[in-house]
C-alpha positions in Angstrom: -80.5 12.8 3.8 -78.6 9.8 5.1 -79.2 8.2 8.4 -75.9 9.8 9.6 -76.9 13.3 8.8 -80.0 13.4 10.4 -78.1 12.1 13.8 -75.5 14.9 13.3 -77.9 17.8 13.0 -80.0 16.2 15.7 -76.6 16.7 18.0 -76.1 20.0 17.0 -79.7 21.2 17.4 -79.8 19.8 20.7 -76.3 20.6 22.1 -77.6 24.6 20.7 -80.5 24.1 22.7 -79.0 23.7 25.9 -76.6 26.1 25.6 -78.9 28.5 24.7 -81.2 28.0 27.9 -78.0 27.6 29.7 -76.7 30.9 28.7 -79.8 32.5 28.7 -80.6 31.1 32.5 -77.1 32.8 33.6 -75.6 29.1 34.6 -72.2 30.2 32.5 -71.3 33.2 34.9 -68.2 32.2 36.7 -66.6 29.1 37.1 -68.4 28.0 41.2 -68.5 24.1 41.1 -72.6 24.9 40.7 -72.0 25.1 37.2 -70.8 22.3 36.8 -73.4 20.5 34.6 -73.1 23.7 32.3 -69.0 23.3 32.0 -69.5 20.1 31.1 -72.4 20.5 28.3 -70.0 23.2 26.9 -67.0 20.9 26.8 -69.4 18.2 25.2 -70.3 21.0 22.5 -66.7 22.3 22.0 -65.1 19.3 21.7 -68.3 18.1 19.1 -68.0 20.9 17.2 -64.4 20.7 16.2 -65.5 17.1 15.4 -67.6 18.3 12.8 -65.5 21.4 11.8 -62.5 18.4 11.1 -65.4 16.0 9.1 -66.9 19.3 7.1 -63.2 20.0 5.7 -62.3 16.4 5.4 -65.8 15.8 3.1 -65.8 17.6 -0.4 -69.7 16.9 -0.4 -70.0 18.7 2.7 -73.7 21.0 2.2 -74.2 24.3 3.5 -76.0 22.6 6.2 -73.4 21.6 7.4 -71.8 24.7 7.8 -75.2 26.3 9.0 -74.9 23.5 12.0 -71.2 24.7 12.9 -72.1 28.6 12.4 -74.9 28.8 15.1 -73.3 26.3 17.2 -70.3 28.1 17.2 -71.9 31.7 17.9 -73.8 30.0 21.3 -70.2 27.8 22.2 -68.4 31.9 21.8 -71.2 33.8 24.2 -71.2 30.9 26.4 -67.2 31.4 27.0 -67.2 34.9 27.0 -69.7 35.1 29.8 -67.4 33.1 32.0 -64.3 35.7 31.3 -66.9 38.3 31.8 -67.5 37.3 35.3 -63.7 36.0 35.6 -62.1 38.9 34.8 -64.8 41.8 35.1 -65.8 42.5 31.5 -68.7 44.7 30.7 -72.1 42.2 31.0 -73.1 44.5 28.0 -70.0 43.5 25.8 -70.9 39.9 26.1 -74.2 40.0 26.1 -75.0 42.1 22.5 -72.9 44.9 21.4 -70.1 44.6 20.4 -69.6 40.3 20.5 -73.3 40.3 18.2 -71.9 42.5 15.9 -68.2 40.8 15.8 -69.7 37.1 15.1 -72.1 38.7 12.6 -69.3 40.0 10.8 -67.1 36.7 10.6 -70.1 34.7 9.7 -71.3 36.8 7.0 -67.4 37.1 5.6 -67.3 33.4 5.3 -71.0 32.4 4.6 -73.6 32.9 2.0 -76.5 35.4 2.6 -79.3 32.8 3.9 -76.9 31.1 6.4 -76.3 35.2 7.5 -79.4 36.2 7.7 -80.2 32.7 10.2 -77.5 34.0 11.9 -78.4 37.2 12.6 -81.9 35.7 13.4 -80.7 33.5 15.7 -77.9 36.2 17.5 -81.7 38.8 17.6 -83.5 35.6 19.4 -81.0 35.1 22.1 -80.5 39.1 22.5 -84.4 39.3 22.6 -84.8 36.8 25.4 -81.6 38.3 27.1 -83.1 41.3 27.7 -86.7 40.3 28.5 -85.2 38.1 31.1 -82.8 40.6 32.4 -84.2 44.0 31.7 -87.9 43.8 31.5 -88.1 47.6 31.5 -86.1 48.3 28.3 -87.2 50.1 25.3 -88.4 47.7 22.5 -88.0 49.8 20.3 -84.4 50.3 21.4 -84.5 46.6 21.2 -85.5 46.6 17.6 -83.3 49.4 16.7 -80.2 47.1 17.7 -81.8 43.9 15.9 -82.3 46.2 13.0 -79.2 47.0 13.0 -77.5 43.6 13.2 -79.3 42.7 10.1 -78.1 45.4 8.4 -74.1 44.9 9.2 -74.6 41.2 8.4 -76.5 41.9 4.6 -73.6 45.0 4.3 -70.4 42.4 5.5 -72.0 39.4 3.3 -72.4 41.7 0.1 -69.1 43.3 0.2 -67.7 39.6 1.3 -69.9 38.0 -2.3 -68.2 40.8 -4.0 -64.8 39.9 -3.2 -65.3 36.7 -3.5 -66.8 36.4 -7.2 -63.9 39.1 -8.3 -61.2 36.4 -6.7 -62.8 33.8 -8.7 -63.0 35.8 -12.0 -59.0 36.7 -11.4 -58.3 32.8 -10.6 -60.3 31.8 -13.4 -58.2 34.8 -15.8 -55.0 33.0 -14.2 -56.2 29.5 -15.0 -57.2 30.6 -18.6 -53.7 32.2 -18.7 -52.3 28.9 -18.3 -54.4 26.8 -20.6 -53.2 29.3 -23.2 -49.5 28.5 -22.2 -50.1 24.8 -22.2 -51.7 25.8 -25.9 -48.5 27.3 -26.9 -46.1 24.7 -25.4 -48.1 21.9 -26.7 -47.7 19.9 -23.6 -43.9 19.6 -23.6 -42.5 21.7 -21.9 -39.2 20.1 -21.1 -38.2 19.4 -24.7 -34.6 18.4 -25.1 -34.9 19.9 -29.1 -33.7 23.2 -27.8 -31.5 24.1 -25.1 -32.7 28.1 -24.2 -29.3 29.6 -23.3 -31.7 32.1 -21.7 -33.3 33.3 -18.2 -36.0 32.0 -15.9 -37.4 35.5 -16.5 -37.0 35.6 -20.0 -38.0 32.3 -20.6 -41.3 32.9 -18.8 -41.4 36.8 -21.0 -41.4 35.2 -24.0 -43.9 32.5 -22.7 -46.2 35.2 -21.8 -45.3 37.2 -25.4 -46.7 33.8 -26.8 -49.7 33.6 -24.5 -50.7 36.8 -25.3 -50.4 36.5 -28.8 -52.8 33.4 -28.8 -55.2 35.2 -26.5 -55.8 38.3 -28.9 -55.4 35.7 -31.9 -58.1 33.8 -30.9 -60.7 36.6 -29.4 -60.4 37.9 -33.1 -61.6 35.1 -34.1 -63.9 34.2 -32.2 -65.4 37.4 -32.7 -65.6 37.6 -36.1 -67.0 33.7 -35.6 -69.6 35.6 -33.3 -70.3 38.2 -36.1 -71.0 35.8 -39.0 -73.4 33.3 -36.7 -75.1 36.1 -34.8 -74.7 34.6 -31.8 -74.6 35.6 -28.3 -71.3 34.3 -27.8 -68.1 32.0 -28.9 -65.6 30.4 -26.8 -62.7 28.8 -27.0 -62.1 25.9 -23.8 -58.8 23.8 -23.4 -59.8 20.2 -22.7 -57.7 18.8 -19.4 -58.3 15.4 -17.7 -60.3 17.0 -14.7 -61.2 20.7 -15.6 -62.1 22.5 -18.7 -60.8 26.5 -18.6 -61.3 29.1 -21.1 -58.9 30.2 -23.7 -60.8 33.2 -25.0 -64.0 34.6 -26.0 -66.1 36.7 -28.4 -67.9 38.4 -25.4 -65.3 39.1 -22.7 -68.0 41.1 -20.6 -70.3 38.3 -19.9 -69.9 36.8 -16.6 -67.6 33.3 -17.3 -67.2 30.8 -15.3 -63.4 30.2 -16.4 -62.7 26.8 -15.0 -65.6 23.9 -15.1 -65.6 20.0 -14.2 -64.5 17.8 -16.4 -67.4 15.8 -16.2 -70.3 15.2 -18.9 -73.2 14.4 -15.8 -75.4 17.9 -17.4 -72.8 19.4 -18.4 -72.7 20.0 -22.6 -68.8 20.4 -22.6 -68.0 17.4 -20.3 -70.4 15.8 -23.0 -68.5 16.5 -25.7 -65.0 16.0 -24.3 -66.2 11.9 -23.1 -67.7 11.6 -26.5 -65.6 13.3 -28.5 -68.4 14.6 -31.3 -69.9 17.5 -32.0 -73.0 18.8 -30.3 -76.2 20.3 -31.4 -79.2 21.6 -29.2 -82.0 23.6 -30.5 -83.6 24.0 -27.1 -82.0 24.0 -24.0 -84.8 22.9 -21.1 -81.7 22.8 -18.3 -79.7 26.1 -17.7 -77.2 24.2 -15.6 -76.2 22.4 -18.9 -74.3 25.9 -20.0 -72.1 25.6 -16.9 -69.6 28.3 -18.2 -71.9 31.2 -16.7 -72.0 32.6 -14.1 -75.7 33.0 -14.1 -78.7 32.5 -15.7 -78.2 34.1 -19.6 -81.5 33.2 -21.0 -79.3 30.7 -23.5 -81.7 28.7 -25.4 -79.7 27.5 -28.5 -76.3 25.8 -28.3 -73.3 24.3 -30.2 -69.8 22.8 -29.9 -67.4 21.1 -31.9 -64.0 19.1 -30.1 -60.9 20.3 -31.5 -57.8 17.6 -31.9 -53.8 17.8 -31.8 -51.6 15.3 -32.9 -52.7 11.4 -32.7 -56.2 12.4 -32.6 -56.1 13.8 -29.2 -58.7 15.7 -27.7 -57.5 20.0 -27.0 -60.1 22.2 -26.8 -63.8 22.8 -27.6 -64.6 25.5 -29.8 -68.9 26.6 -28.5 -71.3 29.1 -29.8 -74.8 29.8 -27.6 -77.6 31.8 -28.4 -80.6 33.2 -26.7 -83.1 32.3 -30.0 -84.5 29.1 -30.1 -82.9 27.0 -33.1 -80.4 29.0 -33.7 -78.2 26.7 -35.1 -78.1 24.4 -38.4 -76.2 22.2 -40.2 -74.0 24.8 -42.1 -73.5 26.0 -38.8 -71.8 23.0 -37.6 -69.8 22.6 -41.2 -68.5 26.2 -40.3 -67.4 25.3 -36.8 -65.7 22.5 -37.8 -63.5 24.3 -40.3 -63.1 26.7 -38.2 -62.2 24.7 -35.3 -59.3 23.3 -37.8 -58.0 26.7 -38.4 -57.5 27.2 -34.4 -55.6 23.8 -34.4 -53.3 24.8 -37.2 -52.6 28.0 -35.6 -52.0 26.6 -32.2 -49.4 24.3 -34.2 -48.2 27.3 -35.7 -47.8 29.8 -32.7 -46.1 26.6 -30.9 -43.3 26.6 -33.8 -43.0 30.4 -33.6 -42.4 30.3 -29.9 -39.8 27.8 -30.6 -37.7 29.8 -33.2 -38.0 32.6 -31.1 -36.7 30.8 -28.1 -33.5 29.0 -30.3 -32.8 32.6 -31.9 -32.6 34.3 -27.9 -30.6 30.7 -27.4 -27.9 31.5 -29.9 -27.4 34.9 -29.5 -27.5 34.1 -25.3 -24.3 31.4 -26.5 -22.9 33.6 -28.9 -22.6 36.8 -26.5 -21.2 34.3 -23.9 -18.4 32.9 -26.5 -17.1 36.0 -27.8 -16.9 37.4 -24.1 -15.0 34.1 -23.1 -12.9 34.3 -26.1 -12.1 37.8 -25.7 -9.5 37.1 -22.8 -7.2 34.1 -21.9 -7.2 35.2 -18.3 -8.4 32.1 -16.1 -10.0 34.0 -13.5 -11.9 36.4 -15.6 -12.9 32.9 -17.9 -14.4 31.6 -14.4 -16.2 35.1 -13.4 -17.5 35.8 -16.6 -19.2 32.2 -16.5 -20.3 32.5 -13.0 -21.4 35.8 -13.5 -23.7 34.2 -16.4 -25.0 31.4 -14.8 -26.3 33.8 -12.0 -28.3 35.8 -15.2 -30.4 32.6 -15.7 -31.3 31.8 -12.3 -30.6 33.3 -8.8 -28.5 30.4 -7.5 -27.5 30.8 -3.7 -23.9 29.5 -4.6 -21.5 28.4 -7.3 -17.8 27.7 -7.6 -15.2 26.1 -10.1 -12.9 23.2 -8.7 -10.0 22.7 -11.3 -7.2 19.5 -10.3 -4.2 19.5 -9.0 -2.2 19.1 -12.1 1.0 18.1 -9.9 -1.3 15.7 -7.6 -4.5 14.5 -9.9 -6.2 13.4 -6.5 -6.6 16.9 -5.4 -8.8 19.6 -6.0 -8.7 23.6 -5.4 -11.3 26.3 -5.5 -10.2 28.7 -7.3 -13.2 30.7 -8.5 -16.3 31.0 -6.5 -19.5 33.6 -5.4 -22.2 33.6 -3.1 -22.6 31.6 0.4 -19.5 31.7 2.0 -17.3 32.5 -1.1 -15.2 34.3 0.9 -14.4 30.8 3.0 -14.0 28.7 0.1 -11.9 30.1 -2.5 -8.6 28.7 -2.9 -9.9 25.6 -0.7 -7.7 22.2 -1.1 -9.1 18.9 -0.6 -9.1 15.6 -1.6 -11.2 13.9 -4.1 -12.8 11.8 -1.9 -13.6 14.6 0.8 -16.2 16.4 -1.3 -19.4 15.3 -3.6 -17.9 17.4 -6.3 -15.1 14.6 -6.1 -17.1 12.0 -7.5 -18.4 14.2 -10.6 -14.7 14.6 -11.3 -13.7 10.8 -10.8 -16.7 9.3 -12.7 -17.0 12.4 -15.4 -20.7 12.4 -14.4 -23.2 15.0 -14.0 -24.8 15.0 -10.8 -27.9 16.5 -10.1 -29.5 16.4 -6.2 -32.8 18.1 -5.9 -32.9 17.7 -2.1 -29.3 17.6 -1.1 -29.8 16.8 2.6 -33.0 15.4 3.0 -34.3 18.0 5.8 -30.5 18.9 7.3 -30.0 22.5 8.3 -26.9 22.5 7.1 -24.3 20.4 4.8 -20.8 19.9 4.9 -20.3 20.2 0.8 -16.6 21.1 1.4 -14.5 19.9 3.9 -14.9 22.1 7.1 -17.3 24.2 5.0 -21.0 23.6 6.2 -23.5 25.4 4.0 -27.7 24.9 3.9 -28.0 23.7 0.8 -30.6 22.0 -0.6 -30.5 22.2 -4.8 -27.3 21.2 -5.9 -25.7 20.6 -9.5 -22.1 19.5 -10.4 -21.3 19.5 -13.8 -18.2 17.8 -14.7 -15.1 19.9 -17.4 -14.5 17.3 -19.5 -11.4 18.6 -21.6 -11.1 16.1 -24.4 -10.8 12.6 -22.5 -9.7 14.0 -19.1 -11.9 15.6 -16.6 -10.0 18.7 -15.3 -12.6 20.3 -12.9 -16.1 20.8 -12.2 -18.6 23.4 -12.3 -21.0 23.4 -8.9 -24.0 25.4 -9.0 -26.3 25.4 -5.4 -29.6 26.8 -4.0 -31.2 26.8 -0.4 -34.3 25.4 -1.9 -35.3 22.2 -2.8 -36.0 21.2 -6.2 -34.7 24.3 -7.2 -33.0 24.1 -10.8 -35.0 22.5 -13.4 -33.7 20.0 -16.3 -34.0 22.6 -18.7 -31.7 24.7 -16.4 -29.3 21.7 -15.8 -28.7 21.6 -19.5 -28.1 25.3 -20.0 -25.5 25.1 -17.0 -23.9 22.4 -19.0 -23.3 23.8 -22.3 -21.8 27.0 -20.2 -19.4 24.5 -18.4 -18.4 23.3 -21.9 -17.6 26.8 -22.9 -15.6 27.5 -20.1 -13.9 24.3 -20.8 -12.7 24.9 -24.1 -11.8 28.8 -22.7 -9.8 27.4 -19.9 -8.1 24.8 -22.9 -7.6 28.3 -24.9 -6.5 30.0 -21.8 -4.2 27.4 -20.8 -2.7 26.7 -24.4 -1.7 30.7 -24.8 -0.2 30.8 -21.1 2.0 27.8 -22.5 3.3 29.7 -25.5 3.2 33.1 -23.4 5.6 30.8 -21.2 7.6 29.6 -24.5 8.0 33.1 -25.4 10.0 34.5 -22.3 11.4 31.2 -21.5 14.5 29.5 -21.9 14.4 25.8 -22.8 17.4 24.8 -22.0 17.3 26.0 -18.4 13.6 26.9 -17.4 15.1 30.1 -16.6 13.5 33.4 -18.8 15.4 34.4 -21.8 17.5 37.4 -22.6 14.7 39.3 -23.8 12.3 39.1 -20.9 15.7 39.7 -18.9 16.0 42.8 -20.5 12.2 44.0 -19.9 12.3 42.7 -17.0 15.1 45.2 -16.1 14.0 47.8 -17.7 10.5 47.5 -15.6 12.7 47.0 -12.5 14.6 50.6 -13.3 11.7 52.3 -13.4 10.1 50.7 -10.3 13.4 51.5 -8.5 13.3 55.1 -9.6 10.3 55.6 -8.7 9.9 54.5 -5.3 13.3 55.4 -4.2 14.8 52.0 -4.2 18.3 50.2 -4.6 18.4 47.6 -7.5 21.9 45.5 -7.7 22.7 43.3 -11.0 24.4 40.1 -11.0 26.1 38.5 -14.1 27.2 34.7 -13.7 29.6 33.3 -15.9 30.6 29.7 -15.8 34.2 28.9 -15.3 36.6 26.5 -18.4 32.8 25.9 -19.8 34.2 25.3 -23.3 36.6 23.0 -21.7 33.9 20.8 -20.2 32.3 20.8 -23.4 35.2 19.8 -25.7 36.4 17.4 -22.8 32.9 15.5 -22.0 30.5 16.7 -24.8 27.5 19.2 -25.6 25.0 16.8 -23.5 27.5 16.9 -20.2 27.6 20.7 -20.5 23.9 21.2 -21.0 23.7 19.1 -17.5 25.8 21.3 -15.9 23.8 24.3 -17.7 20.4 22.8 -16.1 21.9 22.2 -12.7 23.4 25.8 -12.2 20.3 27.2 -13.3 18.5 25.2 -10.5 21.0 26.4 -8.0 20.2 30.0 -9.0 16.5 29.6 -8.6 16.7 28.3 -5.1 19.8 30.2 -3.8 17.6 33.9 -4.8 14.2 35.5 -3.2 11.0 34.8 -5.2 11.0 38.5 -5.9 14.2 38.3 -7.7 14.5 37.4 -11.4 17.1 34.6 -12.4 17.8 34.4 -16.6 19.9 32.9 -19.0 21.9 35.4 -20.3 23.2 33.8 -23.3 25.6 30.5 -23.3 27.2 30.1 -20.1 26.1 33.3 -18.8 23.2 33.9 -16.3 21.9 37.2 -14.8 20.2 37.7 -11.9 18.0 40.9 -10.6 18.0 41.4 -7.1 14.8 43.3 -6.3 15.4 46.5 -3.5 18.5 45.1 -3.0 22.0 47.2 -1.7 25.5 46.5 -2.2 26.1 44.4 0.7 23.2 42.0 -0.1 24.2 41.8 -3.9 27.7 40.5 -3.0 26.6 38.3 0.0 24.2 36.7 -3.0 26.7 36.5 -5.0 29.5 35.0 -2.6 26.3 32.5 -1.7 25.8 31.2 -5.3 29.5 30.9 -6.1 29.9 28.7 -2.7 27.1 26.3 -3.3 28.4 25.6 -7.5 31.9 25.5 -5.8 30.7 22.8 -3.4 27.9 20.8 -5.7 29.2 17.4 -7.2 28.1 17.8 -11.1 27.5 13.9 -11.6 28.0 12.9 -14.7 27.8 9.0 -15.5 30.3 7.0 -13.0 32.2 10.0 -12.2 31.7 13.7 -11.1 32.4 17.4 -11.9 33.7 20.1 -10.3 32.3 23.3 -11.9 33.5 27.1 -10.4 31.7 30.1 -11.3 33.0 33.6 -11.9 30.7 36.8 -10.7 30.1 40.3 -11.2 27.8 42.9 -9.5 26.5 46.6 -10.2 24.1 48.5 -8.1 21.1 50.8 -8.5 21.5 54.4 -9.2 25.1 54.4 -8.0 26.6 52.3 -11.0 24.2 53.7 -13.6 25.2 57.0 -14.4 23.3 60.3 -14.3 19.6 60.0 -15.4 20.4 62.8 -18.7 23.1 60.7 -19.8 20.6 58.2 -21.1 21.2 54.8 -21.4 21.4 53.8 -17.6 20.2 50.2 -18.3 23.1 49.4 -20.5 25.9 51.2 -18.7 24.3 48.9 -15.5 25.1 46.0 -17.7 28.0 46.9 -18.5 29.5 47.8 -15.0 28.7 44.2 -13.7 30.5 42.7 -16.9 33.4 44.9 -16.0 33.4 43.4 -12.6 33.1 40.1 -14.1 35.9 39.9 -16.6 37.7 41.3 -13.6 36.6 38.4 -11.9 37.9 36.0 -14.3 41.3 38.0 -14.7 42.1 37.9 -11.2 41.8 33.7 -11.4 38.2 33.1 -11.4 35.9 31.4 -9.1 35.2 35.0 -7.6 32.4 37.8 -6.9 33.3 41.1 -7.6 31.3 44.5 -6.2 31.9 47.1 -9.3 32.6 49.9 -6.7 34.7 47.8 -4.9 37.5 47.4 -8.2 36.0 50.8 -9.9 39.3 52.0 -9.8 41.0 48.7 -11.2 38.6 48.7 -14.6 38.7 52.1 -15.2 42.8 51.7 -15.0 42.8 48.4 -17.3 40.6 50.4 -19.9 43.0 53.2 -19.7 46.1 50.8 -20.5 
């Protein structure tokens, strides 16, 4: 005991002393400025016992002297208090005196301390009750007296065996979780963040198929080390991994025995730190010091033991494969040989149940990437491309928010949400901002990944988008590299800190190249989807989307009760400006009229190139009135554009007819209502262009005049 100690527990034993006298002499009963030599010894002792509570938790060699010190000074520091509430604020003497406060500190005490501190404690608690009450009540029974001291021993022994109890079966279910993981770190052979094999698959499934492999390791190795068991007749055979401060259990031949599952690492009498410093085998016939077979729990009667170290790759030092028995000399030489080839076959399997685990793990991988392809490849929809991948991404871990940012493909230094879930998704989507106004920016401009594992250092909350403040703290943007040109980025977040892991990273990545080459896909078939219905001449859509179109429009019309008017546009003396200035002048004015159409009609309406120098125009719930005030529009504005064309400039007239929605399109049994529609406004065209051209004709208004021509 050092010179220090022996001044600490002097302290204690004094400051106790005086209390006790104190309290027992009545000196802590109110708060009169008498007492104040007692205040002030129990200040002294408060204050000195949270100096020593702070050094005992600050020490790792602290004894259970120590803790024996702080336990009785801490019962006599209690009483003392309480009797100055008691007297403060009317409590029963009785409460503070014995039962219940006795029975209360017992109980704590005995939860937290080992049975001879508990029983001092109850010794100690008896004393100070005994003296109380001789002091104080003279005439009481002492046999009552010894009934309650009786008592108090008993709750104590009761609290501190229930309390052991606990405690050992905590131990046994920490040591069964730290075996569990020495078994994992068996099967992942101490890399766990291999960049071999990217698991396209779940935190949870990751860790199932880790625990699959644990398992299978476990019962592997208890078979063996059972049958090891049988053919030594042994007591028992275990299986330890080797780490650089502790030394756990794998498995066991004997399950039932009472392990200790985790042990130093250190070879000061201990036979497995022995072995793991030296790196040899070990023999003992006879063992003279039980404390040498640390691994139980308690004393076994082990008098014979054995271990041989087990090695990985580069000669490095895994696990120790033991036998012990309770017969002197129970081990030979053979016995050794055996262990040793034995100990090889562990190794090899560990190798082999590490391989395993990873073709198990790259077959969920490309199924995982597989099932993702096909679904992404099944539609060239952009937002479905963007959900199903966000949707996925969410299946491997529980992010907190994610959203893709594609480019402005008109303005390359902006950048638009356009698919997004989670915190604030709502907010976000179909956000614009600059490249510069957002951390996702600069994964886009430097085709980077970017990978922030405390995003801002302790902030509530972040401004990750501009006017968008979210409390982020994990956050990953992953850049859509479509061939040399970043289009977007992927950005994957999480409220916690060091929240996605490399592995994780990686996975997120190969699903943002994915949706990159879907969005490529997706992109591509819009372009020929476009082709398809488009002219491309003009821009405008072709005659046979026209005619779908129309067809689609009838129906809609019918159906809700709506008016539908038709415009045909014919441009006046085309072949003249053709013949006169060439094909490439008359494709000009083609282009410009078909400009002045798009911008001179609703966004609801449907402008097409008819064929040649024709256009047609559908004017969406649309009556007579408005189809000819359209049409007188769009022949005003070609009447009144300067067609430029070189040095010079062109005057170009165009020539219109109209025919409305159900009025012009016959009865619904006569069939062929599209057509007749058609027809009607191409009647009121060529009437148009009869009468002199450069006009817009209403096909009820000059009804009479067609039908009359068709008659002649």
């Amino acid at each position: 005991m050092t010179k220090g100690q022996i001044y600490k527990y002097t302290i204690t034993l004094l400051l106790v002393a005086s209390l006790t006298i104190l309290f027992l002499m009545g000196f802590f009963k109110g708060l009169q400025p008498g007492n104040f030599i007692s205040l002030l010894v129990l200040l002294l002792s408060i204050s000195y016992f949270f100096y020593i509570l702070i050094s005992y938790f600050s020490d790792g060699r602290a004894s259970r002297y120590d803790a024996l010190a702080l336990g009785i000074l801490f019962i006599i520091i209690i009483k003392a208090l309480f009797s100055i509430i008691a007297d403060d604020f009317i409590i029963s003497d009785a409460f503070i005196n014995f039962y219940p406060l006795d029975i209360l500190l017992l109980i704590v005490l005995a939860y937290l301390h080992p049975l001879l501190n508990t029983f001092i404690y109850a010794a100690f608690i008896s004393v100070i009750y005994t003296a109380y009450v001789y002091l104080n009540s003279p005439m009481r029974s002492y046999i009552e007296i010894s009934y309650m001291v009786i008592a108090m021993f008993i709750a104590a022994i009761a609290v501190n065996t229930m309390s052991a109890r606990e405690k050992r079966e905590r131990k046994r279910l920490e040591g069964a979780i730290e075996s569990m993981k020495a078994t994992a770190k068996v099967v992942l052979q101490g890399d766990e963040d291999k960049s071999t094999a990217i698991a396209g698959i779940s935190r949870e499934e990751k860790q199932k198929s880790l625990l699959e492999s644990a398992n299978q390791v476990t019962e592997s190795v208890t078979t063996m080390l059972k049958m090891l068991k049988k053919v030594l007749n042994c007591n028992n055979c275990i299986l330890f991994d080797v780490g650089k401060k502790a030394i756990t259990v794998i498995g066991m031949a004997s399950p039932d025995k009472d392990i200790i599952h985790v042990i130093p690492n250190e070879s000061a009498g201990n036979l497995l730190g022995w072995i793991a410093e030296h790196k040899v085998p070990l023999r003992i016939a006879q063992i003279r010091d039980f404390k040498g077979i640390s691994y139980y729990a308690r004393y076994e009667g082990i008098n014979s033991f054995i271990g041989v170290p087990i090695f990985g790759e580069k000669d490095e030092l895994k696990a120790i494969v033991c036998a012990d028995s309770k017969e002197s000399d129970a081990f030979t030489q053979d016995t050794e040989r055996l262990l040793i080839v034995a100990a090889h076959s562990i190794s090899e399997f560990q190798k082999n149940i590490a391989v395993l685990r990873e073709i198990n793990i790259e077959t969920k991988e490309f199924t995982a990437f597989y099932d993702l392809s096909k679904e992404l490849g099944a539609t060239f929809n952009l937002n479905e491309i963007l959900d199903i991948a966000i949707s996925r991404a969410k299946e491997i871990v529980d992010y907190d928010m994610a959203a893709f940012i594609l480019g402005d493909k008109e303005n390359p230094s902006l950048l638009k949400i356009v698919s997004a879930k989670g915190l604030k998704a709502a907010d976000i989507i179909n956000k614009t901002f600059k490249l510069d106004e957002s951390v996702a920016g600069s994964a886009v401009k430097n085709s980077n990944i970017l990978h922030f594992r405390d995003y801002q250092e302790g902030k509530k909350d972040f401004q990750i988008f501009p006017g968008i403040f979210l409390p982020i703290r994990s956050l990953v943007c992953l850049p859509l590299i479509m061939k040399d040109d970043t289009i977007g980025v992927f950005v994957i977040a999480s409220r916690k800190d060091n929240f996605f892991s490399q592995y994780e990273v990686r996975v997120f990545e190969i699903i943002a190249t994915y949706t990159t080459m879907s969005i490529a896909n997706a992109e591509a078939y819009t372009q020929m989807e476009k082709m398809a219905i488009t002219d491309g001449l003009t821009g405008l859509f072709n005659h046979r989307h026209f005619q779908e179109s129309l067809f689609k429009e009838i129906e809609r019309a019918e159906r809700y009760n709506e008016k539908l008017s038709l415009l045909l546009i014919d441009i006046d003396y085309f072949k003249k400006i053709n013949d006169t200035y060439g094909h490439p002048v008359g494709d000009k004015v083609l282009k410009e009229v078909a400009k002045i159409l798009t911008s001179a009609i609703r966004t609801v309406d449907i402008a097409a190139r008819y064929g040649g120098e024709e256009f047609a125009v559908i004017l969406t719930n649309t009556g007579g009135k408005g189809a000819l005030d359209t049409a007188e529009r769009i022949r005003r504005i070609i009447e009144q554009n300067k067609f430029n064309i070189g040095n010079a400039s062109l005057k170009v007239t165009t020539s219109i007819g109209a025919a409305l929605f159900p009025e012009d399109a016959g009865l619904p049994e006569d069939g062929g209502r599209q057509r007749l529609l058609i027809s009607r406004a191409d009647g009121a065209l060529y009437l148009a262009k009869q009468d002199g051209r450069n006009m817009a004709y209403l096909y009820k208004d000059v009804a009479e005049r067609i039908e009359r021509g068709s008659e002649a």
